[in-house]
N, CA, C and O of each residue as an XYZ file, in Angstrom:
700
protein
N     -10.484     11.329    -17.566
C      -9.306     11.166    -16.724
C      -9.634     10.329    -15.487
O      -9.091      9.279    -15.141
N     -10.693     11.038    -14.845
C     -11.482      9.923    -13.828
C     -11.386      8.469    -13.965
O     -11.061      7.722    -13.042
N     -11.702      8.068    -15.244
C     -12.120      6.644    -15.564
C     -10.911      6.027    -16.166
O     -11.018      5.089    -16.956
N      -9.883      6.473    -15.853
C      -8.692      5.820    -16.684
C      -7.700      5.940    -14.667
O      -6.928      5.105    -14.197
N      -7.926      6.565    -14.355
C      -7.345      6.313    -12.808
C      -7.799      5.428    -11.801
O      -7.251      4.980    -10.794
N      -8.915      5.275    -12.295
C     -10.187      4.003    -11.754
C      -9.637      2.708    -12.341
O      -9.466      1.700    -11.655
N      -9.321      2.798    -13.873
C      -9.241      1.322    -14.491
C      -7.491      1.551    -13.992
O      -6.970      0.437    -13.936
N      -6.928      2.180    -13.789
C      -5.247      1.894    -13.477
C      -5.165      1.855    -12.117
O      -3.996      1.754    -11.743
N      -6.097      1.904    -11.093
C      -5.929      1.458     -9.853
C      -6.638     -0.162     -9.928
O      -6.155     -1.172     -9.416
N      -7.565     -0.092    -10.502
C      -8.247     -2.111    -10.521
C      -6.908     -2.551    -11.325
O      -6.282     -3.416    -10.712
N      -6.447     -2.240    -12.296
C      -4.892     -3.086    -12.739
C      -4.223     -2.887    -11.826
O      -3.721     -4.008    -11.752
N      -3.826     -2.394    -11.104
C      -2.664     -2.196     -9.809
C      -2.905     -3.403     -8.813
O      -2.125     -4.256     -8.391
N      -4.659     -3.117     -8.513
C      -5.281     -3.833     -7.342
C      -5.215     -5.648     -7.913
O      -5.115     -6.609     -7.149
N      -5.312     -5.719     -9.551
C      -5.464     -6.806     -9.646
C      -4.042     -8.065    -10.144
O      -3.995     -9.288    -10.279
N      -3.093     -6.973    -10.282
C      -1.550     -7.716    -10.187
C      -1.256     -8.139     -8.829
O      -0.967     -9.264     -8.421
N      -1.379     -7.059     -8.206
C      -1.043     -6.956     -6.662
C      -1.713     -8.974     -6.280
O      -1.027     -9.856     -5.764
N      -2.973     -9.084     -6.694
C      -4.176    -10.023     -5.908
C      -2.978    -11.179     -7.047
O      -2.884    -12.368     -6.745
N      -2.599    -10.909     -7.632
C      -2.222    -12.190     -8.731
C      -0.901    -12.413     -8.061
O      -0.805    -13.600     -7.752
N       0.074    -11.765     -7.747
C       1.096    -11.962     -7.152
C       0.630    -12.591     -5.764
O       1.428    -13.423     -5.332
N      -0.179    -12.430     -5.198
C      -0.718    -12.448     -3.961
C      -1.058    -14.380     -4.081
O      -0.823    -15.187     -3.182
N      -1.618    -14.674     -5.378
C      -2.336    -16.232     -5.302
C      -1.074    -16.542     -5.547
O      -0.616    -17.131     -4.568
N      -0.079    -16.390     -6.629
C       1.266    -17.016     -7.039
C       2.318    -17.606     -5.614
O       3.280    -18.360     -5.761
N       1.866    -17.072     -4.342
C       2.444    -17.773     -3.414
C       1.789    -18.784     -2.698
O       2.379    -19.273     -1.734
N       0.271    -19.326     -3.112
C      -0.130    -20.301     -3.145
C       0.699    -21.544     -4.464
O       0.324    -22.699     -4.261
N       1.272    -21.460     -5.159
C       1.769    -22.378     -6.345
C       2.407    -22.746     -5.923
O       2.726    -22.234     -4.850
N       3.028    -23.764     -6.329
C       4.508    -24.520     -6.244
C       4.256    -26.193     -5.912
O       3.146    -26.555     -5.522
N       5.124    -26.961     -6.056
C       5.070    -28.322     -5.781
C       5.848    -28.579     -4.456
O       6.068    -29.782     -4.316
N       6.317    -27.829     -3.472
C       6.999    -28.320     -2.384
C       6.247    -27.792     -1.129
O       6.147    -26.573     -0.988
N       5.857    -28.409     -0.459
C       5.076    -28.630      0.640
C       5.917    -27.556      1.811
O       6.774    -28.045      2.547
N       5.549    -25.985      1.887
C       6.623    -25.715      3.053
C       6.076    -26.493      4.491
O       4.936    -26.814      4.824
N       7.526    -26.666      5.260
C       6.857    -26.881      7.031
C       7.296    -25.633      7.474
O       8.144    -24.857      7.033
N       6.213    -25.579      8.863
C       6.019    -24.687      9.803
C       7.436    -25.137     10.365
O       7.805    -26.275     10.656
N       8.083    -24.017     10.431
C       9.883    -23.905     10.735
C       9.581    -22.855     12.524
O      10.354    -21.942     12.816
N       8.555    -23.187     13.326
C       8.632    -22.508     14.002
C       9.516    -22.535     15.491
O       9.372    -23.520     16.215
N      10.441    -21.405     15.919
C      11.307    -21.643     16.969
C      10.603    -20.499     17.869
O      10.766    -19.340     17.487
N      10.091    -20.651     18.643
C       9.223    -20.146     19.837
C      10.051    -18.916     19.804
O      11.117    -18.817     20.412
N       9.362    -17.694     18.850
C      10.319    -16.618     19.306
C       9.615    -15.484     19.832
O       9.545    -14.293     19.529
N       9.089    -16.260     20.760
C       8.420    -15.167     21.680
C       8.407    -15.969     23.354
O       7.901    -17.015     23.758
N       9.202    -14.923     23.999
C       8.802    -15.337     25.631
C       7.813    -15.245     26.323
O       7.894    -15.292     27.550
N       6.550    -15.078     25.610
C       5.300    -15.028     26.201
C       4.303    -15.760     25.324
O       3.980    -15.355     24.207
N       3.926    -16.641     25.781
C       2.772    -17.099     24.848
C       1.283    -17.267     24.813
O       1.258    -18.056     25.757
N       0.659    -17.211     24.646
C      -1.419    -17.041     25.432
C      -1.334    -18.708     25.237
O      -0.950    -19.469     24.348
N      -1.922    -18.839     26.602
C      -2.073    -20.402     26.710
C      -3.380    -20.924     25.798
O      -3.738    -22.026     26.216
N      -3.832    -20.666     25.178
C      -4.757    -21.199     24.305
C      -3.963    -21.045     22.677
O      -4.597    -21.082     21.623
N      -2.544    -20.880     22.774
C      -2.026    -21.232     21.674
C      -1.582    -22.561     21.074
O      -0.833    -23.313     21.697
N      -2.035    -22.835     19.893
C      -1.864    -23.981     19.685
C      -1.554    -23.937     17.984
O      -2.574    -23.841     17.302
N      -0.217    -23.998     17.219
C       0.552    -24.205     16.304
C      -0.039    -24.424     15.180
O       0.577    -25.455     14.910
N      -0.901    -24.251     14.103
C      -2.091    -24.894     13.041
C      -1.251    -25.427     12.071
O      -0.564    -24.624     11.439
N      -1.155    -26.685     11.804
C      -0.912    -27.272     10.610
C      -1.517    -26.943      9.276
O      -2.712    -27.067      9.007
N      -0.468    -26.460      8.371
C      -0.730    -26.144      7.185
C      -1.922    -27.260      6.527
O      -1.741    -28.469      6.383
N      -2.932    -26.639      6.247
C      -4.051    -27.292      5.710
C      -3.686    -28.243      4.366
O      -3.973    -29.420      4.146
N      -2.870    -27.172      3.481
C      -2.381    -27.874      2.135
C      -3.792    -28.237      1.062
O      -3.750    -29.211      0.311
N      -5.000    -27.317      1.121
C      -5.772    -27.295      0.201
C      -5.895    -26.193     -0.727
O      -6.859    -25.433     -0.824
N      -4.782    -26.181     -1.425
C      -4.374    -24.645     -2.184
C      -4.281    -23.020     -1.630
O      -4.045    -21.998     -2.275
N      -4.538    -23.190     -0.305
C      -4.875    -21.864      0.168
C      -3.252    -21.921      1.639
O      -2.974    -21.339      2.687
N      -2.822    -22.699      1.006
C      -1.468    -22.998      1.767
C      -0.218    -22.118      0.922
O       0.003    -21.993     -0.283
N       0.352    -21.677      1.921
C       1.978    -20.598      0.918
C       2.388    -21.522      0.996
O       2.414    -22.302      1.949
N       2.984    -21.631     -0.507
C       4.164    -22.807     -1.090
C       5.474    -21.829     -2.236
O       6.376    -22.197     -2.988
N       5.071    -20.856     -1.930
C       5.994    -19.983     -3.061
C       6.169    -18.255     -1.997
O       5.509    -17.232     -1.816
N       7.384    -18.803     -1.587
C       7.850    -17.694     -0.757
C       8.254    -16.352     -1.581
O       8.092    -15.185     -1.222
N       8.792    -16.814     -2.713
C       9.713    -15.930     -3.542
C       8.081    -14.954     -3.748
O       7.789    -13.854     -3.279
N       7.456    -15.669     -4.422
C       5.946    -14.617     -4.649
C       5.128    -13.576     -3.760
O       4.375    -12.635     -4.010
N       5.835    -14.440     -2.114
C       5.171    -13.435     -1.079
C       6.603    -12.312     -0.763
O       6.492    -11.327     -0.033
N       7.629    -12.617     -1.318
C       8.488    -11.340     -1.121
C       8.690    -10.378     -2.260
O       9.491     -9.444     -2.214
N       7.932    -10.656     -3.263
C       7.640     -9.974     -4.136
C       6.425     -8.911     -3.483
O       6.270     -7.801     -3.990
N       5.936     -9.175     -2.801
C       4.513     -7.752     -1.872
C       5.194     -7.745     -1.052
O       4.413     -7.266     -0.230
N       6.620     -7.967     -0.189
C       7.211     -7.719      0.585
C       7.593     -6.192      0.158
O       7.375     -5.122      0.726
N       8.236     -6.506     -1.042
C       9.165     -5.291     -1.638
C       8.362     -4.272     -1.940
O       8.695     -3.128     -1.632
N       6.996     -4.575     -2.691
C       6.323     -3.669     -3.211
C       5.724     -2.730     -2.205
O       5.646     -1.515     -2.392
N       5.353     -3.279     -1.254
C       4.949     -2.657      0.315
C       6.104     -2.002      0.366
O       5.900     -0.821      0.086
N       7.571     -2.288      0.664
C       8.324     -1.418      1.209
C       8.307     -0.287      0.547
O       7.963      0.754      1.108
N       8.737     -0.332     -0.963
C       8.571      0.692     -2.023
C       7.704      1.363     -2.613
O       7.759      1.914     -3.712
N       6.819      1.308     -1.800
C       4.897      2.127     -2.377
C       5.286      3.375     -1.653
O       5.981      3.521     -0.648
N       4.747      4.131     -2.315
C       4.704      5.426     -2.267
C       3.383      6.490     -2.114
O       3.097      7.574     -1.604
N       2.849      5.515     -2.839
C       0.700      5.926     -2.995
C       0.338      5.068     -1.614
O       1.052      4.135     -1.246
N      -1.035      5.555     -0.782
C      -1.849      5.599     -0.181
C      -2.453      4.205     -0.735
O      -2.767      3.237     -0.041
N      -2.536      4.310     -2.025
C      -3.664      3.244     -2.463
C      -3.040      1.695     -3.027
O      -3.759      0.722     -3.255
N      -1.485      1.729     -3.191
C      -0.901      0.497     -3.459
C      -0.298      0.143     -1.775
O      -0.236     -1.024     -1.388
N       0.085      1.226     -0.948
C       0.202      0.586      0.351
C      -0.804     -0.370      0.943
O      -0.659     -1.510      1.385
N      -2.004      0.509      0.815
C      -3.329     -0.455      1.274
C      -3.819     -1.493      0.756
O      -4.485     -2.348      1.340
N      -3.413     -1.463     -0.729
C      -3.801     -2.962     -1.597
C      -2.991     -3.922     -1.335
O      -3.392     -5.053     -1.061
N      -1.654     -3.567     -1.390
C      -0.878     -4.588     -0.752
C      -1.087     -5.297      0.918
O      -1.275     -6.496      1.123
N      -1.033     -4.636      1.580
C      -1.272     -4.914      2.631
C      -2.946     -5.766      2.998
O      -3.188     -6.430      4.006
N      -3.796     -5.512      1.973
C      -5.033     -5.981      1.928
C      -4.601     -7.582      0.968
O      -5.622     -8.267      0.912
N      -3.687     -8.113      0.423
C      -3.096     -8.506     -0.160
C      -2.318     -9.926      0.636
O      -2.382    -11.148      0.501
N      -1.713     -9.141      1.352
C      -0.811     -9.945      2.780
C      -2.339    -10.220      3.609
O      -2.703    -11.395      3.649
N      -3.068     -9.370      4.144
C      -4.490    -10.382      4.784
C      -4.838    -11.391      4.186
O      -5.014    -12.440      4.806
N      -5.035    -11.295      2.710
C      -5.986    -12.233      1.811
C      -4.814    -13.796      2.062
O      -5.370    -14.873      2.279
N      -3.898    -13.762      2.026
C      -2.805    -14.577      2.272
C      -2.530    -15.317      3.454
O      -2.229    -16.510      3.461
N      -2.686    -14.275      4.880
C      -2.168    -14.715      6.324
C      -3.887    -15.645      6.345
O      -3.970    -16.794      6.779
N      -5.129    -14.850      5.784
C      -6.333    -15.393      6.630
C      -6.680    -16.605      5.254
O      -7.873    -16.704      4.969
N      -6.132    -17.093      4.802
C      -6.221    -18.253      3.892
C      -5.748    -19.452      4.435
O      -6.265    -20.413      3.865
N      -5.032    -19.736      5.240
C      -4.793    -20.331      5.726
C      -4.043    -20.025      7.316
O      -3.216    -19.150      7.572
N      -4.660    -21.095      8.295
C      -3.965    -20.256      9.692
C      -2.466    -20.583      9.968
O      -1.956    -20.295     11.051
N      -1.647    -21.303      8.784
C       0.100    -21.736      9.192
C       0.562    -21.282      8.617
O       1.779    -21.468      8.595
N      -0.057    -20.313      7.682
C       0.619    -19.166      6.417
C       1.262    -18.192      7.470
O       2.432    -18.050      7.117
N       1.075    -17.624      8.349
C       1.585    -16.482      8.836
C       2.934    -17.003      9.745
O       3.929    -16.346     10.052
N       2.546    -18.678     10.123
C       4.525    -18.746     10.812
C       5.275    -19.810      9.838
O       6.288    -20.429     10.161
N       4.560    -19.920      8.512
C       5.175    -20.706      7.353
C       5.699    -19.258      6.401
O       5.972    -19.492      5.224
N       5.819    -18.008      6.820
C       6.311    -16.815      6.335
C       7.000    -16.190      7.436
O       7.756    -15.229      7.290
N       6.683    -16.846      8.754
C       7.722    -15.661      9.952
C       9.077    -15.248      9.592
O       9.431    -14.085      9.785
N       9.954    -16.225      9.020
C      10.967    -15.932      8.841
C      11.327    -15.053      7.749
O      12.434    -14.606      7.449
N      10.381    -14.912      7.298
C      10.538    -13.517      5.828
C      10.252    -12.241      6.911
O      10.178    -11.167      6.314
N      10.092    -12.147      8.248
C      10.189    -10.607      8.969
C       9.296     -9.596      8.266
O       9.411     -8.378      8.399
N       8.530    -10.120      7.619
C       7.205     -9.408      7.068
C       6.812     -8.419      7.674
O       6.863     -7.396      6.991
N       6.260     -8.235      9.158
C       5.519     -7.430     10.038
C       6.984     -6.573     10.578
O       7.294     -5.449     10.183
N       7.616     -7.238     11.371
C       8.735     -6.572     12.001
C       9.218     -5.336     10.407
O       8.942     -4.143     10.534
N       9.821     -5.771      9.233
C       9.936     -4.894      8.402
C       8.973     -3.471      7.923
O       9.289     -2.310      7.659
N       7.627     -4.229      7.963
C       6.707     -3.396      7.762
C       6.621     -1.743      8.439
O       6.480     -0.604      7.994
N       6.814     -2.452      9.885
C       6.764     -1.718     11.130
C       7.948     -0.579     10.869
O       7.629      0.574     11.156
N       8.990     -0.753     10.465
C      10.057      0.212     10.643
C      10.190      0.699      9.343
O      11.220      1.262      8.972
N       8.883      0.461      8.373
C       8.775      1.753      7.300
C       7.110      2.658      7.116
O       6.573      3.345      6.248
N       6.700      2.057      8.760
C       5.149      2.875      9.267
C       5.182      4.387      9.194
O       4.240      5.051      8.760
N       6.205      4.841      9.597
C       6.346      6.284      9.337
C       6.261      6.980      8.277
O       5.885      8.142      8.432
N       6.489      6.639      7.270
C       6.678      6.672      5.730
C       5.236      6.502      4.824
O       5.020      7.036      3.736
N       4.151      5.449      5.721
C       3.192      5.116      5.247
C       1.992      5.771      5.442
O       1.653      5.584      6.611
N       1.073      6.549      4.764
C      -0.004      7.057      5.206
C      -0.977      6.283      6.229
O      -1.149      5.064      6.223
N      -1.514      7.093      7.005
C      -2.368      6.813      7.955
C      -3.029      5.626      7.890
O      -2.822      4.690      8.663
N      -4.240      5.629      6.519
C      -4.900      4.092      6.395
C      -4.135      2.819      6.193
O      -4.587      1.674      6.212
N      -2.787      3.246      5.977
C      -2.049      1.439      5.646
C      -1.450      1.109      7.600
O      -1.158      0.061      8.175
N      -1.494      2.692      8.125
C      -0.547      2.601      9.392
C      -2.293      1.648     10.070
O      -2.293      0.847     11.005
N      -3.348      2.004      9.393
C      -4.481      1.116     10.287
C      -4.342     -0.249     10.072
O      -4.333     -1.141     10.920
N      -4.201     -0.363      8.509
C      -4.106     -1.993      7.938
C      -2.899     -2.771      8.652
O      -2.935     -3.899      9.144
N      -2.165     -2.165      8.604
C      -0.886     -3.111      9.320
C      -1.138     -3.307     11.056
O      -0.743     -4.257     11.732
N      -1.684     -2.462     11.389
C      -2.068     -2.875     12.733
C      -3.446     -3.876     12.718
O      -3.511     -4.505     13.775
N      -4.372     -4.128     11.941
C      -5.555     -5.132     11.626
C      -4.524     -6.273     11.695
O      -4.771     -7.215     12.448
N      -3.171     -6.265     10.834
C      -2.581     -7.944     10.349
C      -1.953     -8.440     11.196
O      -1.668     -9.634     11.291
N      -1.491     -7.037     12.351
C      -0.867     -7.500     13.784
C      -1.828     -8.124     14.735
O      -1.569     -9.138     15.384
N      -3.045     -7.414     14.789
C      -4.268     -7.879     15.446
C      -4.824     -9.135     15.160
O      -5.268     -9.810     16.088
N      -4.864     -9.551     13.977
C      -5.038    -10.542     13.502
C      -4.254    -11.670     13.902
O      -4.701    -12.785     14.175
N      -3.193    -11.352     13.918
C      -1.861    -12.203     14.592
C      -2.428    -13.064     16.064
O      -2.751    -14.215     16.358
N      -2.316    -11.694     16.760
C      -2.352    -12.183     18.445
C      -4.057    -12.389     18.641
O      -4.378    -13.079     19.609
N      -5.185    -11.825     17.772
C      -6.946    -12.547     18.420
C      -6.755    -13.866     17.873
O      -6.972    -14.907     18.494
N      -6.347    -13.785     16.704
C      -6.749    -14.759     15.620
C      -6.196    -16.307     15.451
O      -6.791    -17.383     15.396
N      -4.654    -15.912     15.387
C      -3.846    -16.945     15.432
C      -3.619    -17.525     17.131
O      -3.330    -18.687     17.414
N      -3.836    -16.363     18.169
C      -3.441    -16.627     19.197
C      -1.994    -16.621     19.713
O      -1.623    -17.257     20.699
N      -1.081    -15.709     18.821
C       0.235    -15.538     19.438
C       0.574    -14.161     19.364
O      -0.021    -13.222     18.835
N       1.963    -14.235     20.185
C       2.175    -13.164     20.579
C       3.643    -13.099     19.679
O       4.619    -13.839     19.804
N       3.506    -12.283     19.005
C       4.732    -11.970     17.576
C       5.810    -11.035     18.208
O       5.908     -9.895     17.754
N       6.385    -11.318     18.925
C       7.424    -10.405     19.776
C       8.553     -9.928     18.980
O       9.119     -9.047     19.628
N       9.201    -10.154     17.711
C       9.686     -9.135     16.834
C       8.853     -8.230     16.367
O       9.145     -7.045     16.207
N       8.054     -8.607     16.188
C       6.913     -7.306     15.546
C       6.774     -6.318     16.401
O       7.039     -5.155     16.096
N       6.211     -6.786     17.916
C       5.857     -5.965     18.671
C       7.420     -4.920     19.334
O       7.362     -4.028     20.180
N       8.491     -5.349     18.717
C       9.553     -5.021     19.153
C       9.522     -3.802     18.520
O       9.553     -2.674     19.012
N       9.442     -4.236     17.103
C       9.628     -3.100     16.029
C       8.231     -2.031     15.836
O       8.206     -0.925     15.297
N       7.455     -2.562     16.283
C       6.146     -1.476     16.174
C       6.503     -0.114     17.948
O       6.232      1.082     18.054
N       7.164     -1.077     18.967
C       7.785      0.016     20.247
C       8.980      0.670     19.747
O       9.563      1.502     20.443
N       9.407      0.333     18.518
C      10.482      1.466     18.250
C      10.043      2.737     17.277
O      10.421      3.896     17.110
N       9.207      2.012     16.828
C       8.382      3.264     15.664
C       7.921      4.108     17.040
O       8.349      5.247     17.225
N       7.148      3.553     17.849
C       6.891      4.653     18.577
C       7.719      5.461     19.773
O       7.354      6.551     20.213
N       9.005      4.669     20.265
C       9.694      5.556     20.503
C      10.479      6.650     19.972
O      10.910      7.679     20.492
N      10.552      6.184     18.839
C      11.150      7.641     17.616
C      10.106      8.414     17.117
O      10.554      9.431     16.588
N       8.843      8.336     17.073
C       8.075      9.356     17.338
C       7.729      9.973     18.311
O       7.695     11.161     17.991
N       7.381      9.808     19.580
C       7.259      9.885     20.426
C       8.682     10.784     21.078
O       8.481     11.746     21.819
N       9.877     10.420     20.770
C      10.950     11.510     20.966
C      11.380     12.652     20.008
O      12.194     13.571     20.109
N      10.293     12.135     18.783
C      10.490     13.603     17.872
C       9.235     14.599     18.496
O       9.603     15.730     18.811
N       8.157     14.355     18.648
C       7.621     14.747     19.254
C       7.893     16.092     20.300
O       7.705     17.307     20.241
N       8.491     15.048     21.357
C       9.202     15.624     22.806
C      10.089     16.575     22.105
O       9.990     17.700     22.595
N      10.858     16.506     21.198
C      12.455     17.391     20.598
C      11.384     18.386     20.391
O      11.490     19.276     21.235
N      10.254     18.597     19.471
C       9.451     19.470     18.900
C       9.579     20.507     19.810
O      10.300     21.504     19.836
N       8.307     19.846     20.919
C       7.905     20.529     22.088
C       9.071     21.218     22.756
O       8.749     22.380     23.007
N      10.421     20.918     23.175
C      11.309     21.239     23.898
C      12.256     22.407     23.128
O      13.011     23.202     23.688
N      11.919     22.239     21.247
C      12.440     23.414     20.844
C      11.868     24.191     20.752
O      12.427     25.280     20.882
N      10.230     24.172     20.442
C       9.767     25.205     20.566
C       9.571     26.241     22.246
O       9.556     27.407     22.641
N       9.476     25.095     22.655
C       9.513     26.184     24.271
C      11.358     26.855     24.035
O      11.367     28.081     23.928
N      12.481     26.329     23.973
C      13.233     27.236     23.435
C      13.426     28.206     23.062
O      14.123     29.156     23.419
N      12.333     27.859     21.739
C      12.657     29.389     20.803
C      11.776     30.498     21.178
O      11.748     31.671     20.805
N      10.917     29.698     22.178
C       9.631     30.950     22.724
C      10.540     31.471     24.090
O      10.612     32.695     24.200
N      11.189     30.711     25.065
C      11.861     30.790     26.036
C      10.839     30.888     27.216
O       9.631     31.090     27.090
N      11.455     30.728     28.261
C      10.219     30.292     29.742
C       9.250     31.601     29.561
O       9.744     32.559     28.967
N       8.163     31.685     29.944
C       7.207     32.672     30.494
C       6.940     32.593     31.890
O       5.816     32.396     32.351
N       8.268     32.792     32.749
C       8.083     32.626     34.233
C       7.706     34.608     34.273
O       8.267     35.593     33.793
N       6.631     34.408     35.011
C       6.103     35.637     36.106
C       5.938     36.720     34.875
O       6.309     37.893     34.903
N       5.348     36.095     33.885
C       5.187     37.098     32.643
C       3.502     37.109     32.584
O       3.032     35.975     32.487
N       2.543     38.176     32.626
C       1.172     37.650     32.823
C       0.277     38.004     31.382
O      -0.904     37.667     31.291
């Protein structure tokens, strides 16, 4: 049983990686469609022209195909392949990640983090990180949508705390 969950996670891991190259294919050259959508920018940013030596996204439809599959994973271990998936993709080339901005990749991601076990909630923060050391920008939908994940936790949280002192009620001058 062991060895048949082993070989059906490397088939999982290795569609995932095949869908993953299929947005390298295509014959149409995308351009960087970028509209400064961020009001802050690190002055050592500077825009990278798509290289265009196969390691360039030319097949969008293929990268919203791990769009979907990310949204709709349910396992620990296809969240993380995918998302290991989208790295192998953004760090292939450095104009892949704003020759895909407009697919809302990260911003989407972000507002189904709650949903996602812990190690993909690490991976998706590596591809954000990656974003702003790497590329040198500052992804301000993303970061929009990663401050709302945490204000809705962060106020479920608080609700927690505030019902349970409720249901316990004050312990004023009780020793």
């Amino acid at each position: 049983m062991l060895e048949t969950e082993s070989e059906s996670s490397e088939a999982i891991r290795n569609l995932v990686l095949l869908v993953a190259s299929l947005s390298f294919c295509g014959h149409t050259e995308l351009k960087v469609d970028f509209l400064s959508s961020t009001i802050y920018e690190l002055d050592s940013f500077k825009l990278p022209e798509p290289e265009n030596r196969g390691s360039t996204v030319r097949n969008v439809h293929a990268f919203a195909v791990l769009q979907s599959v990310f949204s709709r994973a349910q396992s620990e271990r296809l969240s993380t392949i995918v998302l290991d998936a989208i790295a192998t993709v953004y760090n292939a080339d450095g104009a892949n990640y704003f020759l895909l901005e407009r697919q809302n990749s990260l911003s989407q991601f972000a507002e189904k983090l709650s949903a996602k076990p812990a190690s993909a909630q690490r991976k998706f923060y590596q591809l954000l990180e990656f974003v702003v050391v790497h590329l040198k920008h500052v992804p301000a939908k993303e970061l929009v949508a990663v401050a709302r994940y945490v204000w809705r936790n962060l106020f479920l949280c608080i609700s927690k705390s505030a019902l349970q002192y409720d249901l316990r009620g004050p312990n004023i001058g009780t020793a």
